[in-house]
N, C-alpha and C positions, 0 to 999 in steps of 0.2 A: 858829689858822692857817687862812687860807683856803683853799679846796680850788681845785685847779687845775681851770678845765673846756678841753674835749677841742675843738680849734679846728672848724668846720665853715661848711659854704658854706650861707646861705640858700636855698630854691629857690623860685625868686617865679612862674619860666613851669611850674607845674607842672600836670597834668589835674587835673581836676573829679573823679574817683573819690578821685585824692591828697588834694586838698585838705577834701572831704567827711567821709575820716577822720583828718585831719589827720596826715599822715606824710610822712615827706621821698620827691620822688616825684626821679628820675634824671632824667626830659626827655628818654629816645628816645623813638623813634614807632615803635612805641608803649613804653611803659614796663613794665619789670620785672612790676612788679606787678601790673598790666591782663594781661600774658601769664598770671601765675601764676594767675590768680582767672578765665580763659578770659571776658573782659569786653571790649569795644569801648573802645578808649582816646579818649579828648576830643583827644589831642595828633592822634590819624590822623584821626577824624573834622569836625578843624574847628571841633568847639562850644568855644565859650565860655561864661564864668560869664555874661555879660548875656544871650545868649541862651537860657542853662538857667532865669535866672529868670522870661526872656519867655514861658517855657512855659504853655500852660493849665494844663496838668497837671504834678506834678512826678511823677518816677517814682521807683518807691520802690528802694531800696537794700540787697541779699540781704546779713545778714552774712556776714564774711569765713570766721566757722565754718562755717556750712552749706553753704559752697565749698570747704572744706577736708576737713570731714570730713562728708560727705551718709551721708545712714540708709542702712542695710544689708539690700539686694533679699533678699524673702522668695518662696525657692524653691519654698515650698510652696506658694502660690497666685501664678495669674498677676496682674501687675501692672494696671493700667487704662492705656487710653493717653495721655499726656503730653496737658496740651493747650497748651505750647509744646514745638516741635522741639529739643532740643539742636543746636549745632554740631557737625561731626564733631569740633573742637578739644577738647571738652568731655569726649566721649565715643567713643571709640574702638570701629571695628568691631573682630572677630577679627582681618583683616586687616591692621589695624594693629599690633594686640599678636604676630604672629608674623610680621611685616613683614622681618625681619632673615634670613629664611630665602628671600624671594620673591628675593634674590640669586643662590641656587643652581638655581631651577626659574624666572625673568623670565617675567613675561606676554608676550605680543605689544601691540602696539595695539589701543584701545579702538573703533578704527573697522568698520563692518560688517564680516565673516569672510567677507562677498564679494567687499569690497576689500582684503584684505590681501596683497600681493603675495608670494610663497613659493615655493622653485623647485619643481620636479614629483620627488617620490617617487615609487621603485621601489613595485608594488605595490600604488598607490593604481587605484580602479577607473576610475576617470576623467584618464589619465595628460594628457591635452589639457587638461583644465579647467581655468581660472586658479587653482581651490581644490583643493590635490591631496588635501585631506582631504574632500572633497565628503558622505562618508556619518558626518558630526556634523552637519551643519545640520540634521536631522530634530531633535533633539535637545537642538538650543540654543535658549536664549530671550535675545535680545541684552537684554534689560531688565535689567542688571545694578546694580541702582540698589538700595541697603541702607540703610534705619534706621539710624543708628550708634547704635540702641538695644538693635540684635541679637546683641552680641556675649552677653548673656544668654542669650537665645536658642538662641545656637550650643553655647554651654556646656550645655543642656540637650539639645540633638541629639548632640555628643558625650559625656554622660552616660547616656544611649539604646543608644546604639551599643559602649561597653564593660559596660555591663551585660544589654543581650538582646541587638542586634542582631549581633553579632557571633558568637554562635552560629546562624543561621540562612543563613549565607554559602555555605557548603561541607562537609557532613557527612561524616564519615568518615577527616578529618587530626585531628591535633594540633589542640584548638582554641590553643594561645598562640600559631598562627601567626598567626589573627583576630584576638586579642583584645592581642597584646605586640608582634610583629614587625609588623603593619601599622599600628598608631601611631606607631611609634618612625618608619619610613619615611616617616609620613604628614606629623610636624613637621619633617619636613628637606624633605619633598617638597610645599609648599602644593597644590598641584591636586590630590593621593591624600585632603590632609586634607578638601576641597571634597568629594571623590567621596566619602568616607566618612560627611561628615555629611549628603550628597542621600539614602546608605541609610537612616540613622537617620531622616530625614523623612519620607519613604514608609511605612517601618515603622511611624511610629506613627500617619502619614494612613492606614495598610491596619490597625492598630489599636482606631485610634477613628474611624468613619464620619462621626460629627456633625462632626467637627474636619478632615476629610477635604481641604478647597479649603484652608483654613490652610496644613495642615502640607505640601501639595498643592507651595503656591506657595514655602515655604521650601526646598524641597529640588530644586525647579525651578531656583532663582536658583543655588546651591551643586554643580548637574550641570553650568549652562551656564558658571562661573566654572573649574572643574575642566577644563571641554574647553577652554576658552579656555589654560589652562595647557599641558594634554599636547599641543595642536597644537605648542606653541613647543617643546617636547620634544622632537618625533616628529621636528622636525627637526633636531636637535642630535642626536639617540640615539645614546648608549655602552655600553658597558659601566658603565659607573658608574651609569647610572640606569635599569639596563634590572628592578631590581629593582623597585623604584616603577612604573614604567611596566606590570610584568606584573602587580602586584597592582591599579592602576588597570585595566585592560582586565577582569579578574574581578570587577571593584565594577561596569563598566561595563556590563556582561551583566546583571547583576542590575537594576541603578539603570533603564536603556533596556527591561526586561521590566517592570517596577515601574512608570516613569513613562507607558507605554502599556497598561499593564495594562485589561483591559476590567471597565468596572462590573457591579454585580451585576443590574443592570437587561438587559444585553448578552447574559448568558447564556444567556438563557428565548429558546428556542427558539422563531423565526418573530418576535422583536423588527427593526425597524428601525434599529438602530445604522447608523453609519457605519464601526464598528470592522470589516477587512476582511485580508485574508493578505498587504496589503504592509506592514501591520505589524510583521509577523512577518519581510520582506525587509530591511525598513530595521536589524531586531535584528541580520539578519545579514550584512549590509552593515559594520557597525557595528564587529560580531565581526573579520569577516575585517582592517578596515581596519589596525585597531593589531593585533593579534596575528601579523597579518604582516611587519610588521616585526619587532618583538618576537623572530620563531624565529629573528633571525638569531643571538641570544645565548644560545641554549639551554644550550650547557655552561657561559656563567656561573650561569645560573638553576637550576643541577642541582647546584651547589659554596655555593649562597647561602643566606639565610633561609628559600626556599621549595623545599629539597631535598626535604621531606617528599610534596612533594604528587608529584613527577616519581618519588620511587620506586615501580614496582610492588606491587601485594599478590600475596599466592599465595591466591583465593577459591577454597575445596572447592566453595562451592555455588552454581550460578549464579541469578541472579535469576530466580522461575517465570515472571515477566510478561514477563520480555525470552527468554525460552525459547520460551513460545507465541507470543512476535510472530515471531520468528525463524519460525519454521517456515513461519507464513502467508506473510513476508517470500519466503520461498526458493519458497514455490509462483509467488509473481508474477513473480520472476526465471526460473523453470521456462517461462512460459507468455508470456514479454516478447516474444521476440523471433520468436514466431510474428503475436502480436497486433500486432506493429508491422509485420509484414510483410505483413498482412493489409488494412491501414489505411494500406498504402504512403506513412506516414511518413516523413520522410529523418533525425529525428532520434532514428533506434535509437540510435544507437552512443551516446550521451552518456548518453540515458536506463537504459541497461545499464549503463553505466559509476558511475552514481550509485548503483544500487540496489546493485552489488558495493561500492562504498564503505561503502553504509552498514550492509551485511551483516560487514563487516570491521572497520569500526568496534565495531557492538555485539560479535562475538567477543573481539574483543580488549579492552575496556572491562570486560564481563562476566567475563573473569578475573584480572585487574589493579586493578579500584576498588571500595571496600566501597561506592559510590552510584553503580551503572552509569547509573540512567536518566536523571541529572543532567549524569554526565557524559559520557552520550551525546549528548542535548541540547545541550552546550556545545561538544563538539569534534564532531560531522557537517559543522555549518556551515562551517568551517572550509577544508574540502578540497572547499567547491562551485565549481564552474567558473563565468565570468560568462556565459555559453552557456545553464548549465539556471538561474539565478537570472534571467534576462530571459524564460524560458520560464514561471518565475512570473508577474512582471509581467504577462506577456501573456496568463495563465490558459491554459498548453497541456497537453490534459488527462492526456497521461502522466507531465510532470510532477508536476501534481495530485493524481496517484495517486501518485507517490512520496512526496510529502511527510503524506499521509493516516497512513503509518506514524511520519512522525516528530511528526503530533498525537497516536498512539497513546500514544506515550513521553513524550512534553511532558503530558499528562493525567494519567500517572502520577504525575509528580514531585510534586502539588497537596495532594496530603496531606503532605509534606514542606518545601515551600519555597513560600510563602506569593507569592511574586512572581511565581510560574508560574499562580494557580491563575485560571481563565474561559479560559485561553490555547487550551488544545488547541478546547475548544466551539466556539467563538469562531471559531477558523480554519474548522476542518470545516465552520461555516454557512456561508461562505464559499463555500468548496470545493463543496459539494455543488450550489450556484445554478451552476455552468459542467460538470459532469459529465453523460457522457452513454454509451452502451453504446461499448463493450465496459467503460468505465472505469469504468463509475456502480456495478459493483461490487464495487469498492474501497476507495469513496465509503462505500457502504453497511456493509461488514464494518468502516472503521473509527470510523462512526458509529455502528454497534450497540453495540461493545466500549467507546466513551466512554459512553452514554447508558446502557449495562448492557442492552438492550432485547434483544440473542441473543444467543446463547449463544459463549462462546471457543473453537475449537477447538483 
């Protein structure tokens, strides 16, 4: 009995990859199978078989296994680089593989962050400015242009960051709030997952120095993609996402101290850096900007994943080092408001008003967090008026002597939190170039106590 065969259309217009392995090709443009195998189809480019064979060259033809199933990236050494680019088709950034998530957290447009039109937020420092987020541009590097070879890459920054980095965030909670509750946020939130893997980057560019501009620029590209996200946030902000957003603004402190961190070159006293104390205003420019919105949802963030960090400790013992600044603290406050009277200054009142902040600040830190100095550091800035933060800018010297105590505190943290450490140095060089009497010694007691060189009282 003859076997019945199965009726079927010849395909006579079909491309040149079809035809080559000789298989029935469909005839879109492009076809099936040129999609599947991520390959330029003959039907969209035009060529024909006369003109493939008019070629000088023929070009050769990858089989359809090693399209299908390519060798398996070895994690343990790094790869060489490609010396043809994949398509993004090819190969997918991270971006694309968690692409289904950019629905709940939308980028803005790709276009400069100077032109993006946005209406003006409460809060912001510059409520006139067309950019009401004005203090990210420090911060951003509009080059947001990716490899789509990186998503390896990223899998190695986020393999960084669940295994060290995320202990070195905030010492003295729950680490599962680092290490479970900010991933889990971070894959629903694409900008926290950005801001997370800029830490991991830093961390292992303040790891390994040789590798330093590398890991430098990966964690640059992954800060400025994460801001690009929480601008489009900041202004949508709810409730719903105000938990993502307060754990972004605490990567953000970190990643912003990290990515202007001074080199070890910068430290050695009487060097010429350029590193200078608006450094340090831009950090808290930066602080204040998101985190001020942020408080407006504090009782959701007190009921959420990050109840742990808002509850109080009861500390018997207070920090010795925030104990002895205090006191020098309170003798400057003791002796402020003669010295400004003296120097017929007009801006007593502000500059009294900061030093009692920041006296009230460490009191109440100091009994409440097992990591005062950290997060003294983190919450002063916080409650700066833009009154003494432009008194910065303009290097006004009682300012300067306020902030001398908070290089005091930022110095200390350096044995603890790797992203603070040349900071406190770093500034007081600064500092000490615009001091002069009554202030210069200030200047001096909190350059002795950083450099060890007098004694603590």
């Amino acid at each position: 009995m003859a076997r019945l065969r199965l009726g079927y259309t010849k395909s006579r217009g079909g491309c040149l990859r079809c035809k080559q392995r000789r298989v029935k090709c469909d005839e879109q443009r492009p076809c099936k199978a040129c999609v599947r195998h991520g390959i330029e189809c003959s039907l969209v480019t035009g060529q024909t078989a006369s003109t493939s064979r008019s070629s000088s060259t023929t070009p050769s033809v990858t089989s359809p296994s090693s399209q299908i199933n390519p060798p398996e990236p070895d994690f343990n050494t790094r790869p060489a680089p490609p010396t043809t680019r994949p398509t993004a088709q090819q190969l997918p950034s991270i971006s694309q593989l968690i692409g289904s998530h950019d629905q709940l957290t939308p980028y803005p447009s790709t276009a400069p962050i100077s032109s993006v039109s946005t209406p003006s937020i409460g809060g912001s420092p510059h409520p006139g400015s067309p950019d009401p987020f004005p203090y990210f541009a420090k911060f951003t590097n509009h080059d947001t242009e990716q490899d789509p070879l990186n998503w390896a890459s990223d899998l190695e920054l986020l393999h960084h960051y669940t295994t060290c980095s995320y202990k070195t965030i905030a010492k003295g909670y729950p680490p599962e709030i680092w290490s479970i509750e900010v991933p889990k946020l971070a894959f629903a939130n694409t900008y926290l997952l950005h801001e997370l893997l800029a830490i991991a980057g830093f961390h292992i560019a303040y790891l390994h120095p040789e590798r330093h501009k590398e890991y430098t620029v990966k964690a640059t590209h992954h800060q400025s993609r994460a801001i690009e996200g929480i601008r489009s946030v900041l202004i949508n902000f709810s409730a719903k996402n105000c938990h993502a957003l307060f754990a972004a603004s605490i990567f953000l402190f970190v990643s912003s101290l990290a990515a202007s961190r001074p080199s070890v070159d910068d430290t050695i006293i009487g060097s010429n850096a350029d590193f200078s104390l608006d450094n340090l205003v831009d950090v808290f420019l930066l602080l204040k900007g998101v985190r001020g919105v942020i408080d407006d949802a504090t009782e959701e963030l007190r009921n959420g994943p990050f109840r742990e960090v808002f509850r109080p400790m009861n500390i018997a013992d207070p920090s010795p080092g925030l104990t002895r600044l205090m006191k020098q603290l309170q003798r400057f406050a003791a002796r402020l408001p003669e010295v400004m009277a003296s120097t017929r200054d007009p801006n007593g009142p502000i500059i009294e008003l900061e030093v009692q902040r920041m006296i009230q600040c460490i009191e109440h830190i100091g009994q409440t967090s097992a990591s005062p100095e950290y997060q003294t550091i983190a919450a002063w800035p916080l409650s700066l008026s833009q009154a003494f933060i432009q008194m910065l800018r303009n290097r006004v010297q009682p300012a300067l002597a306020v902030l001398c105590y908070y290089c005091v505190i930022l110095h200390s943290t350096e044995d603890s939190y790797w992203f603070t450490k040349g900071w406190g140095m770093c500034v007081m060089k600064d500092i000490v170039k615009h001091m002069s009497a009554p202030w210069n010694q200030d200047s001096a007691w909190a350059e002795g106590w950083i450099t060890g060189q007098v004694a603590v009282a």
